[in-house]
C-alpha positions in Angstrom: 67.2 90.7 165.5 70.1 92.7 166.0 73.3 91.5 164.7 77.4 92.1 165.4 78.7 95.2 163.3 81.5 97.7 163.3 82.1 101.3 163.9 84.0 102.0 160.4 85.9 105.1 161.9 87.1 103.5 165.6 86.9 100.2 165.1 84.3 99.5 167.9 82.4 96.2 168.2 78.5 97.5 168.3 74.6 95.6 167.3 72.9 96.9 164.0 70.0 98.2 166.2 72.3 100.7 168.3 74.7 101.8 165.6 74.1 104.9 163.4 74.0 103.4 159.9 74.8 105.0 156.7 74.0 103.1 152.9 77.0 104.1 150.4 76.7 102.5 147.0 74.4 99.9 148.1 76.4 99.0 151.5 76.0 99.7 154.9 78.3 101.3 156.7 78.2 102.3 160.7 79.1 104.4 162.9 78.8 104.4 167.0 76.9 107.8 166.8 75.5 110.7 164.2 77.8 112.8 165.7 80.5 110.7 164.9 79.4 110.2 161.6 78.7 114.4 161.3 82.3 115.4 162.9 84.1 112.8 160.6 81.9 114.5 157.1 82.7 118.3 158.8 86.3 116.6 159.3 86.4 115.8 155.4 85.0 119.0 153.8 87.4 120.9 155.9 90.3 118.7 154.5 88.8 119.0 151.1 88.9 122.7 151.4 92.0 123.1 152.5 93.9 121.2 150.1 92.0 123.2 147.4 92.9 126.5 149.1 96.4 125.2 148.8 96.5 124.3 145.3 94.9 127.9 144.3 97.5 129.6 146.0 100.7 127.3 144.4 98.8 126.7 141.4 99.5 123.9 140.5 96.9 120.7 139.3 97.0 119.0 142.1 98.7 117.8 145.2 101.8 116.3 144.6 102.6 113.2 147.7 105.6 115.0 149.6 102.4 117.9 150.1 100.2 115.8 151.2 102.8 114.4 153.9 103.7 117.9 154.8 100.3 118.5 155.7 99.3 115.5 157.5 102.1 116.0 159.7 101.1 119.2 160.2 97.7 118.1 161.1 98.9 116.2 164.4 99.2 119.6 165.8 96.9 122.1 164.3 92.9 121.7 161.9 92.6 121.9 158.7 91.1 124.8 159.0 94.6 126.5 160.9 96.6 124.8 157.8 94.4 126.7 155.7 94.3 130.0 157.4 98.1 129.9 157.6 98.5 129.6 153.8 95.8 132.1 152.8 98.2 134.4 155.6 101.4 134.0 154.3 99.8 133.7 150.5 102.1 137.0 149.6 105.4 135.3 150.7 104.7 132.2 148.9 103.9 133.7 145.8 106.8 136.2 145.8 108.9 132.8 146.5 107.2 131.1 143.4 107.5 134.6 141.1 111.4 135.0 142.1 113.2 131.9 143.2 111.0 129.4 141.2 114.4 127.5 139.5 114.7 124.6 141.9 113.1 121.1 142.1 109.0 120.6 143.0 110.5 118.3 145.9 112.6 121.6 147.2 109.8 124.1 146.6 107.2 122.3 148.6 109.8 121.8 151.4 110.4 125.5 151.5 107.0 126.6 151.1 106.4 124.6 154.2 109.0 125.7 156.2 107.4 129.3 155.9 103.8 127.9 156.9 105.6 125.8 160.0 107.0 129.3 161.0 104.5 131.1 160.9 100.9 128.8 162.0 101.6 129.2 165.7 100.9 132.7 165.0 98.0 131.9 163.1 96.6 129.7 165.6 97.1 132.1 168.2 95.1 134.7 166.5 92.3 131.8 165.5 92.2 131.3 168.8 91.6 134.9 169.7 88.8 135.5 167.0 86.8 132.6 168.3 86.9 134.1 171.9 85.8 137.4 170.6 83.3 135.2 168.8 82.4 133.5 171.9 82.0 136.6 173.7 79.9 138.3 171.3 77.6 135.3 171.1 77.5 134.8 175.1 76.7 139.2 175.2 73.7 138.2 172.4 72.0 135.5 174.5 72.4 137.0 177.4 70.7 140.3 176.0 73.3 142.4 176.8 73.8 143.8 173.6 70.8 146.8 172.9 69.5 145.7 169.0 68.7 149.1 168.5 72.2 149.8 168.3 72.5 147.1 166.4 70.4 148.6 163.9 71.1 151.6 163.4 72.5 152.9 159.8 75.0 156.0 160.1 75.4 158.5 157.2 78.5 159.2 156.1 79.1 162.5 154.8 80.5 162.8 151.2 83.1 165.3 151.1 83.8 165.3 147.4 87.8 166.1 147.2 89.8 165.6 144.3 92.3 168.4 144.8 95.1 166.0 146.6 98.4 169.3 146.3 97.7 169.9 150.1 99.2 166.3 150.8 102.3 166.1 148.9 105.9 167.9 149.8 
């Protein structure tokens, strides 16, 4: 006999015998679909990777509350996995900011730091955007056979010109 349940990520009123259920710790949790459930895990991992993508690059323990809100308010716009490709992008700039103007409060260096990623993750997203077309395209050429595997396959020798003498280059 199916009985009343709810969908722990939307809320949604569904029956036991329809509803996609996980056991955590002993508990039953549900969801209206697997996909649901799959896209919300992918949704965490990516999150999970970010922020430690984030704490690599400021090095710091962990991620101190005005980050997190930085980032979640970034997140109404852009993935996780934009948010990350923007810091591993502008990496250089942030750690030149940390090497040379480190002297002011955690509070002001997080703010800062931010205000390069939020200048520079449309670009970011624009390129994403591009690669994953390309992507797309590749994959769409691959399916379609358009693409000859021979080519594909083929190893080219590179000739090794062994030249150390370099006094032809310089003035």
């Amino acid at each position: 006999m199916a009985r009343l349940c709810k969908c722990v990520h939307c809320k949604r009123e569904l029956t036991t015998d329809k509803a996609f259920k996980i056991v955590v710790n002993g508990k039953n949790k549900y969801y209206c679909t697997e996909e649901e459930y799959k896209q919300i895990e992918e949704e965490i991992d990516d999150k999970n990777k970010c922020l430690g993508t984030i704490i690599m690059i400021l090095n710091i323990p962990f991620a101190q509350p005005v980050l997190l809100k930085e980032i979640k308010s970034l997140r109404d716009f852009y993935s996780y996995i934009i948010i990350e490709k923007a810091f591993k992008d502008n990496e250089q700039s942030i750690k030149w900011f940390l090497e040379n103007k480190d002297n002011g409060s955690e509070y002001g260096k997080i703010k800062y730091i931010m205000t390069i990623i939020k200048n520079n993750i449309n670009s970011t997203y624009k390129k994403y955007m591009q690669e994953q077309k390309a992507l797309e395209k590749i994959l769409n050429k691959v399916e379609s056979h358009e693409i000859d595997m021979d080519i594909m396959n083929t190893s080219i020798e590179i000739q090794n010109n062994d030249i150390t003498d370099i006094t032809q280059f310089l003035d």
